[in-house]
DONU-307761 format. One record per residue (C-alpha): z negated, x, y; residue in one letter; residue number from 1. Coordinates in nm, 4 decimals. Layout:
BEGIN
@zz = Z	xx = X	yy = Y	type = A	seq = NUM
...
***
This chain:
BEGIN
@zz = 8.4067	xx = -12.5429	yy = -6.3310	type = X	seq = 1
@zz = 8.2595	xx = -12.8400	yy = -6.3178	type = X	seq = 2
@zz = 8.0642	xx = -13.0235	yy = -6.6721	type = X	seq = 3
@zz = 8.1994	xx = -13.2748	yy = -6.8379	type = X	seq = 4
@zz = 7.9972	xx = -13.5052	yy = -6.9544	type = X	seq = 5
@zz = 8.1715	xx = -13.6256	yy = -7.2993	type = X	seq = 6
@zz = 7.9402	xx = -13.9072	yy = -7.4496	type = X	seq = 7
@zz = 7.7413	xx = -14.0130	yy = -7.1250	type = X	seq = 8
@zz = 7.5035	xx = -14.2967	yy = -7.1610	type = X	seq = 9
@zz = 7.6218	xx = -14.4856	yy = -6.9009	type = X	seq = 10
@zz = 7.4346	xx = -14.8851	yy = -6.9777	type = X	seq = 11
@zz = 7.1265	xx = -15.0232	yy = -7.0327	type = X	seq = 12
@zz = 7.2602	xx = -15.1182	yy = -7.3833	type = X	seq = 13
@zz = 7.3400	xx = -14.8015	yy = -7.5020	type = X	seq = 14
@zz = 7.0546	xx = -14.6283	yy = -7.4101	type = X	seq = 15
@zz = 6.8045	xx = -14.8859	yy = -7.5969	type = X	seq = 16
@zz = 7.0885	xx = -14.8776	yy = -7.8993	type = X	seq = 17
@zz = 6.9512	xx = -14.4766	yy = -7.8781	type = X	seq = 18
@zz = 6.6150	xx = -14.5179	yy = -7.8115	type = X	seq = 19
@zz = 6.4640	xx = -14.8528	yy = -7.8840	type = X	seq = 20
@zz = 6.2268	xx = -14.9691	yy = -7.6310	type = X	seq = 21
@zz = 5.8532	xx = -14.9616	yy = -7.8115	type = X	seq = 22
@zz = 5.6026	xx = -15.2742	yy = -7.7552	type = X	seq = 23
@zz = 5.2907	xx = -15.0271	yy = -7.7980	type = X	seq = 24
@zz = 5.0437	xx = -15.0390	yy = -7.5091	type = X	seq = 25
@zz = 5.3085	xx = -14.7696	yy = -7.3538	type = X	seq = 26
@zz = 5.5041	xx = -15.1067	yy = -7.2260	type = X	seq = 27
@zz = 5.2511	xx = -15.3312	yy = -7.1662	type = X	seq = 28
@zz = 5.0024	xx = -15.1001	yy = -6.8965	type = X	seq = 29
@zz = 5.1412	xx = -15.1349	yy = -6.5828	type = X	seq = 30
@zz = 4.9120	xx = -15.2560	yy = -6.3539	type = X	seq = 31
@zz = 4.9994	xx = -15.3891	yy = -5.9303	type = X	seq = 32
@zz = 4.6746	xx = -15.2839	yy = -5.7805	type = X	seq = 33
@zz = 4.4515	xx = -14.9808	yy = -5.7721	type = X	seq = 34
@zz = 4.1768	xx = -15.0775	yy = -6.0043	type = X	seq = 35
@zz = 3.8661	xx = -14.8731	yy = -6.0629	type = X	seq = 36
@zz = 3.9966	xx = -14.5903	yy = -6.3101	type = X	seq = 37
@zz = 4.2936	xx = -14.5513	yy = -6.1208	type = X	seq = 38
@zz = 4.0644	xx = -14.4890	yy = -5.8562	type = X	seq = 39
@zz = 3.8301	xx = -14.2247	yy = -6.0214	type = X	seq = 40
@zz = 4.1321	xx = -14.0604	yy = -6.0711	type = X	seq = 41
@zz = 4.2736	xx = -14.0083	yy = -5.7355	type = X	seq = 42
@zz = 3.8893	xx = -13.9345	yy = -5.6094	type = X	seq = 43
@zz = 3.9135	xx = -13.6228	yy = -5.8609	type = X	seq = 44
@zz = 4.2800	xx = -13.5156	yy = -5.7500	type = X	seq = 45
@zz = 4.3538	xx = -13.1881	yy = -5.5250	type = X	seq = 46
@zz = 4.7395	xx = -13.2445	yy = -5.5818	type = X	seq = 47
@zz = 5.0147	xx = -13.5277	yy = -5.5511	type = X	seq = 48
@zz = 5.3876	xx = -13.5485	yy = -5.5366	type = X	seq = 49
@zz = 5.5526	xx = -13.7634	yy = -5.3155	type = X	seq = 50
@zz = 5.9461	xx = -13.9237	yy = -5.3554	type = X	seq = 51
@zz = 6.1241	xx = -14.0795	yy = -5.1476	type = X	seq = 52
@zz = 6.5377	xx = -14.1857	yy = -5.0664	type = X	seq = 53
@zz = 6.7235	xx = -13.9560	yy = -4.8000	type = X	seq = 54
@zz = 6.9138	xx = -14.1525	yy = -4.5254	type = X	seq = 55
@zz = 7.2551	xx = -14.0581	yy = -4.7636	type = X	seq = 56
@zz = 7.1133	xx = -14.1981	yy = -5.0985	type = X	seq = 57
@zz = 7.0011	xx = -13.8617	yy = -5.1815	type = X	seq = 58
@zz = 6.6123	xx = -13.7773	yy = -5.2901	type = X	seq = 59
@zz = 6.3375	xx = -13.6086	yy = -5.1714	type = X	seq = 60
@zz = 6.0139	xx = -13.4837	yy = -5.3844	type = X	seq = 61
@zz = 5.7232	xx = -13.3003	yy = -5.1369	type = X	seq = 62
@zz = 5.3850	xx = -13.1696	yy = -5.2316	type = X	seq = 63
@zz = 5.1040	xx = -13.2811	yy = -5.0918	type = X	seq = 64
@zz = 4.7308	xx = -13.0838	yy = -5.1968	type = X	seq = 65
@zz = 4.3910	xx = -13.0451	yy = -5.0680	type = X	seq = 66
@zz = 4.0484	xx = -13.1376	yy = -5.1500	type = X	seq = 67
@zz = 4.0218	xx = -13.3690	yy = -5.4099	type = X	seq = 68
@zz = 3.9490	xx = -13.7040	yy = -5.2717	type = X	seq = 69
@zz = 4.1834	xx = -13.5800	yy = -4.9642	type = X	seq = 70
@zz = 4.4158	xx = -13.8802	yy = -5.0516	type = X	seq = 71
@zz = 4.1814	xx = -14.2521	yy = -4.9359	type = X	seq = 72
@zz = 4.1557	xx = -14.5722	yy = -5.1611	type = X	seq = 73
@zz = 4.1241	xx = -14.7867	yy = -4.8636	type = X	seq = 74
@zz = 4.1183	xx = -15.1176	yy = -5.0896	type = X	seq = 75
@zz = 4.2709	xx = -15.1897	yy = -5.4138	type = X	seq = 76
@zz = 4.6563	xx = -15.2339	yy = -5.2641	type = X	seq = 77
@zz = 4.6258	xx = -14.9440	yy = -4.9962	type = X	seq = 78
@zz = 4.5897	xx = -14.5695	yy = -5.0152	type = X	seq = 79
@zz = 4.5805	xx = -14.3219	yy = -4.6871	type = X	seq = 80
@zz = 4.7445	xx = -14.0184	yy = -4.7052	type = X	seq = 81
@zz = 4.6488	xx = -13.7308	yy = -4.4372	type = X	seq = 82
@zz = 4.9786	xx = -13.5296	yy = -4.3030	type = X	seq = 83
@zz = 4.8867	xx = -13.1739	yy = -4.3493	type = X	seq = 84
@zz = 5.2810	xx = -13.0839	yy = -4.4239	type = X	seq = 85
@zz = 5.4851	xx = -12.7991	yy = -4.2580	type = X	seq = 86
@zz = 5.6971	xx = -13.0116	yy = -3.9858	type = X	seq = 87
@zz = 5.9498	xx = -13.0067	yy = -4.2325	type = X	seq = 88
@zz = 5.8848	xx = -13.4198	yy = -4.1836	type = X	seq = 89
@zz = 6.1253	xx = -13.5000	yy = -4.4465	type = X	seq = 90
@zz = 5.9264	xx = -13.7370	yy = -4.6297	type = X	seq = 91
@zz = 5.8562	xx = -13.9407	yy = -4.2834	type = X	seq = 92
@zz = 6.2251	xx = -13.9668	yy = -4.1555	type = X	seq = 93
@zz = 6.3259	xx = -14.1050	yy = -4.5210	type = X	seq = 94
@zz = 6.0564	xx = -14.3838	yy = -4.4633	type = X	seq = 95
@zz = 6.2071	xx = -14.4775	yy = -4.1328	type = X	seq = 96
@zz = 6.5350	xx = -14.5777	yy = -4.3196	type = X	seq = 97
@zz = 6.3808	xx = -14.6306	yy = -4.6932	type = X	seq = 98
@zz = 6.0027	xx = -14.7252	yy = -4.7222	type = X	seq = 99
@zz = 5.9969	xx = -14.6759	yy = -5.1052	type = X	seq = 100
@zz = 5.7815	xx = -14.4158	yy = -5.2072	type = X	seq = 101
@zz = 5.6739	xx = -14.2815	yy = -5.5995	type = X	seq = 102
@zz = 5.3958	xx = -14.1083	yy = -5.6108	type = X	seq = 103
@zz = 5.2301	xx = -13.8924	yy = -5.8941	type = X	seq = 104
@zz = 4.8789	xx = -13.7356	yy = -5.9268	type = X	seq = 105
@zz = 4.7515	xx = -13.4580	yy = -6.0868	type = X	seq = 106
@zz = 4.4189	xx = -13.3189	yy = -6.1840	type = X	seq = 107
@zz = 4.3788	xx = -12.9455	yy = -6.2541	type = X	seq = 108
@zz = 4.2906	xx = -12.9417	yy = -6.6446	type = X	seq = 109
@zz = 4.3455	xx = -13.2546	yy = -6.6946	type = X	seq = 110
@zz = 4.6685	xx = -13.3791	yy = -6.9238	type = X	seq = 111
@zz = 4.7229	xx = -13.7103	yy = -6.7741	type = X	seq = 112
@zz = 4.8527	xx = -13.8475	yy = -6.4572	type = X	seq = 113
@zz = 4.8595	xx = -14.1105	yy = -6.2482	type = X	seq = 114
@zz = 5.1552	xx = -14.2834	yy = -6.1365	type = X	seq = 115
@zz = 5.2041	xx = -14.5018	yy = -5.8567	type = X	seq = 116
@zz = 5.4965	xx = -14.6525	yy = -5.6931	type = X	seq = 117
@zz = 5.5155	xx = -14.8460	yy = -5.3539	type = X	seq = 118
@zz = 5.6214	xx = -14.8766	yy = -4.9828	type = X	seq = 119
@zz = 5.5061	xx = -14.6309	yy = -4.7146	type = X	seq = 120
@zz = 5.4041	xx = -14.6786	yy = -4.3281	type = X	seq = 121
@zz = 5.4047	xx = -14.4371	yy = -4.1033	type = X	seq = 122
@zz = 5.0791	xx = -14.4393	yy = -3.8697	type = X	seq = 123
@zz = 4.8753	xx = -14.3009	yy = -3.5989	type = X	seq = 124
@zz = 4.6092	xx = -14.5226	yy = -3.5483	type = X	seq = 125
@zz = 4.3163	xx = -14.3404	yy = -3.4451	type = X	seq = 126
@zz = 4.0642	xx = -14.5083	yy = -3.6482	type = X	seq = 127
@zz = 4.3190	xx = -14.4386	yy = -3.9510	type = X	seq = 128
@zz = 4.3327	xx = -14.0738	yy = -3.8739	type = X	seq = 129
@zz = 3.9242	xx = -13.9928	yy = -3.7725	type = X	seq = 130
@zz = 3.8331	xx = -13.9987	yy = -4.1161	type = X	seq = 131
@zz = 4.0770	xx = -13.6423	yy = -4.2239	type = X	seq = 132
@zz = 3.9342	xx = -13.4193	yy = -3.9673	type = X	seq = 133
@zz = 4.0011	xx = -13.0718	yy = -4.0798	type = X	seq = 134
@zz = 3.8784	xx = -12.7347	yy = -3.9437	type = X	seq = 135
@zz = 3.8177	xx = -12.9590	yy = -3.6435	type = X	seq = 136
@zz = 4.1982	xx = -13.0654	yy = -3.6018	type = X	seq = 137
@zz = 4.2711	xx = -13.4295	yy = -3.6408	type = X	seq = 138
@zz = 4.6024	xx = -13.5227	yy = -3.8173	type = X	seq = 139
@zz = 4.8628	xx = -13.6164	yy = -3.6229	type = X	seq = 140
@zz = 5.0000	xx = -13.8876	yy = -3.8857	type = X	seq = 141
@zz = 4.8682	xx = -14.0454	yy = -4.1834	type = X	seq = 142
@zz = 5.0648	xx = -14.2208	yy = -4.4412	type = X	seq = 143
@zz = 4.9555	xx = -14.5524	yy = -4.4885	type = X	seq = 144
@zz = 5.1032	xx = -14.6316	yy = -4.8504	type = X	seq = 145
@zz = 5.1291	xx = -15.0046	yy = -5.0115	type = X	seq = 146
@zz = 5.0754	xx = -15.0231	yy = -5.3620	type = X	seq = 147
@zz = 5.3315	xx = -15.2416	yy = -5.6104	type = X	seq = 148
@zz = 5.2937	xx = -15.0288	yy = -5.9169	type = X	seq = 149
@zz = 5.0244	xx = -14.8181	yy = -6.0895	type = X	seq = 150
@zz = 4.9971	xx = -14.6512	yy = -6.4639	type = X	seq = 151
@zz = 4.8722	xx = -14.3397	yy = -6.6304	type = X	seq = 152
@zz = 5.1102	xx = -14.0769	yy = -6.8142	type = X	seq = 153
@zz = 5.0293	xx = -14.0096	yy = -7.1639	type = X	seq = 154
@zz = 4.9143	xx = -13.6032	yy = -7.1756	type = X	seq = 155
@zz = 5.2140	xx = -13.4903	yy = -7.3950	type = X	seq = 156
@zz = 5.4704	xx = -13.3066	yy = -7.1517	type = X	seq = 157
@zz = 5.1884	xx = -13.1520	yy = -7.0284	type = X	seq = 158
@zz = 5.0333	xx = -13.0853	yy = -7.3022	type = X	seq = 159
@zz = 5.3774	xx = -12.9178	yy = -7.4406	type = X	seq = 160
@zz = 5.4202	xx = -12.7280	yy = -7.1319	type = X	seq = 161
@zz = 5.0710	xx = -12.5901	yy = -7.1672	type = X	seq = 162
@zz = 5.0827	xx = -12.6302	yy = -6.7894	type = X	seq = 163
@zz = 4.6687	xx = -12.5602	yy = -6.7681	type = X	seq = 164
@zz = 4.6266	xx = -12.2878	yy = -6.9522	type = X	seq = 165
@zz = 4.6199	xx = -11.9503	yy = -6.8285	type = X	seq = 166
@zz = 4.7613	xx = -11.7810	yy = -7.1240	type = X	seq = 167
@zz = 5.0992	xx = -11.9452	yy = -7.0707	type = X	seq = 168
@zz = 5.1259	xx = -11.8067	yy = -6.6794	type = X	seq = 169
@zz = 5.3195	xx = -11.5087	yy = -6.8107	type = X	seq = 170
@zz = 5.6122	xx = -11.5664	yy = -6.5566	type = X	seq = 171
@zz = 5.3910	xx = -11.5950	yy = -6.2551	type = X	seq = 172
@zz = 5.3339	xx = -11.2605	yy = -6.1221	type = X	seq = 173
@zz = 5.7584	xx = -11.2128	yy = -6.0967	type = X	seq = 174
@zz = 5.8726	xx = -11.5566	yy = -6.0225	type = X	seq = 175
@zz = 6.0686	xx = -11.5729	yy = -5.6980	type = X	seq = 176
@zz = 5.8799	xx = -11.5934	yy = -5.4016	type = X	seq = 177
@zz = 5.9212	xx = -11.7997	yy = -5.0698	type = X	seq = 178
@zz = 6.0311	xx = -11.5104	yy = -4.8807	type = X	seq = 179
@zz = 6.2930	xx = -11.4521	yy = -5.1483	type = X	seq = 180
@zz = 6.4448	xx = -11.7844	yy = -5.0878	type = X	seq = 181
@zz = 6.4555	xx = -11.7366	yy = -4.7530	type = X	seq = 182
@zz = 6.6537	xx = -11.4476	yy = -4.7473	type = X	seq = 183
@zz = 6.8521	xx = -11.5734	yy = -5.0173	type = X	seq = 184
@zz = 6.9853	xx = -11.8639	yy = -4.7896	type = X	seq = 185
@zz = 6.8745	xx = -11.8046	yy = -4.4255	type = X	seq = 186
@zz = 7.0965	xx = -11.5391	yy = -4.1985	type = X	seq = 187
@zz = 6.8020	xx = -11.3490	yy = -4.0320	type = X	seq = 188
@zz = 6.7716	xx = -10.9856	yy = -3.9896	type = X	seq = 189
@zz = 6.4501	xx = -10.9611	yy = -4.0860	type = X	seq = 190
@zz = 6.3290	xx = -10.7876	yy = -4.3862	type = X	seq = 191
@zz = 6.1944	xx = -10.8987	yy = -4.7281	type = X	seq = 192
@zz = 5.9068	xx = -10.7849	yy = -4.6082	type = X	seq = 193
@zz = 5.8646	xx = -10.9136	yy = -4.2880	type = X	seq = 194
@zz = 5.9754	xx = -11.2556	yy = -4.3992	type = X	seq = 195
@zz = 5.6676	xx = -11.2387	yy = -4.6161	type = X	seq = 196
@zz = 5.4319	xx = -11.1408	yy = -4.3589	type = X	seq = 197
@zz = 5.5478	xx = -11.4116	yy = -4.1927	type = X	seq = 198
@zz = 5.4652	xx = -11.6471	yy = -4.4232	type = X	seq = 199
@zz = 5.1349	xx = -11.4915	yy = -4.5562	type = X	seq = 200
@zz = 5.0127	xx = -11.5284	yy = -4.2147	type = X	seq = 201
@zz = 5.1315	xx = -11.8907	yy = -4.1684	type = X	seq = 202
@zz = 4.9100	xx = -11.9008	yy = -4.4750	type = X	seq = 203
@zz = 4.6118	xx = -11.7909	yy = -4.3705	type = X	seq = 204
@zz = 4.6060	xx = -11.8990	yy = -3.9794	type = X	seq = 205
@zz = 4.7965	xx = -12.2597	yy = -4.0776	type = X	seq = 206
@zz = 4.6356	xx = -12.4211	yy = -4.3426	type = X	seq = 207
@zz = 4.5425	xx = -12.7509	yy = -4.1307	type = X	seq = 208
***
C-alpha cells in the first residue's frame, strides 16, 4: 500500500514558516565561476557525482572517479570531464534532451565538498580528448561542462556519517554486491558466481 503523506510541505511558504531561511555566510557564498579554491579542490579530487534529467522528467546520478586532477579546469567557466564510464551512456543521452548537469566533488578525508551546477556538451574534439590518455587508450568522449554555479558544503553530514573513517565500515564486508543485483533483477542462467567473475574480470582487464 501506498504512503500517505498527511502534512506534506507542499510551498515555498510553508517550508520557510518551518525552517526560516538563515542570512549567515551559508546564503550569501555562491559563487558563478571557478575561482582559485574551487579549483585546488577539484585538482585534489579522485571522485565526482554527476546529475542530470532523463528524457521522461526522471533523474539520473552516475559516478565518475580516477586520479585526482582526472576532471580539467580549462578556465574559470569550463571544466573537462574524461568518459571512462561503462557504455551505460546514460548521463550523455540525458544531455542530448536536457543539458543541465549538478555536479558534486569529493576528497577522500576530507569533510567538505564542492558543488557545482551547470550545462553539459558532449564532445570529441581531438585536441579536447589528447590530454586523458589512459593506459594508452584515448577517450572516446569528453564532457565539456559550463559552469553557472559553484559553492562548498559545510563538513557536517559527513562528518555525522563518519563517512572517512574506517572504524564505521562495519557493513562493508556483507553489503550486497554487484553480482547480487544482477541476479536479483536480470533473467540469466548464470550463477552467483559466475556473474561475479564476470565482473571481477571486467574489473581488472576494463578499467580504461
Amino acid at each position: 500500500m501506498a504512503l500517505i503523506v498527511s502534512d506534506p510541505v507542499d510551498t515555498v511558504a510553508k517550508l520557510r514558516a518551518i525552517l526560516p531561511r538563515w542570512n549567515g555566510n551559508a546564503s550569501r557564498k555562491d559563487h558563478d565561476r571557478v575561482n582559485d579554491v574551487a579549483a585546488s579542490f577539484i585538482a585534489r579530487s579522485p571522485y565526482v557525482i554527476i546529475s542530470s534529467a532523463t528524457h521522461d522528467g526522471g533523474h539520473d546520478v552516475s559516478p565518475k572517479g580516477d586520479e585526482p586532477g582526472f576532471v580539467t579546469v580549462q578556465d574559470d567557466k569550463t571544466l573537462i570531464i574524461p568518459d571512462l564510464g561503462n557504455h551505460r551512456l546514460d548521463t550523455f543521452e540525458n544531455l542530448l534532451v536536457d543539458p543541465r548537469v549538478g555536479l558534486l566533488f569529493l576528497i577522500p578525508g576530507h569533510t567538505e565538498t564542492l558543488r557545482i551546477a551547470g550545462t553539459g556538451q558532449i564532445a570529441r574534439d581531438e585536441v579536447l580528448r589528447a590530454p586523458f590518455v589512459m593506459n594508452g587508450r584515448l577517450p572516446e568522449l569528453v564532457l565539456v561542462v559550463t559552469v553557472k554555479q559553484v559553492f562548498m558544503h559545510c563538513s557536517k553530514s559527513l562528518v555525522r556519517s563518519k563517512l572517512w573513517s574506517p572504524k564505521s565500515w562495519t557493513h562493508a564486508d556483507d553489503a550486497p554486491s554487484l553480482a547480487q543485483w544482477v541476479k536479483s533483477t536480470v533473467d540469466t542462467a548464470e550463477t552467483l558466481e559466475q556473474v561475479q567473475g564476470i565482473h571481477d574480470r571486467d574489473r581488472e582487464n576494463r578499467l580504461y
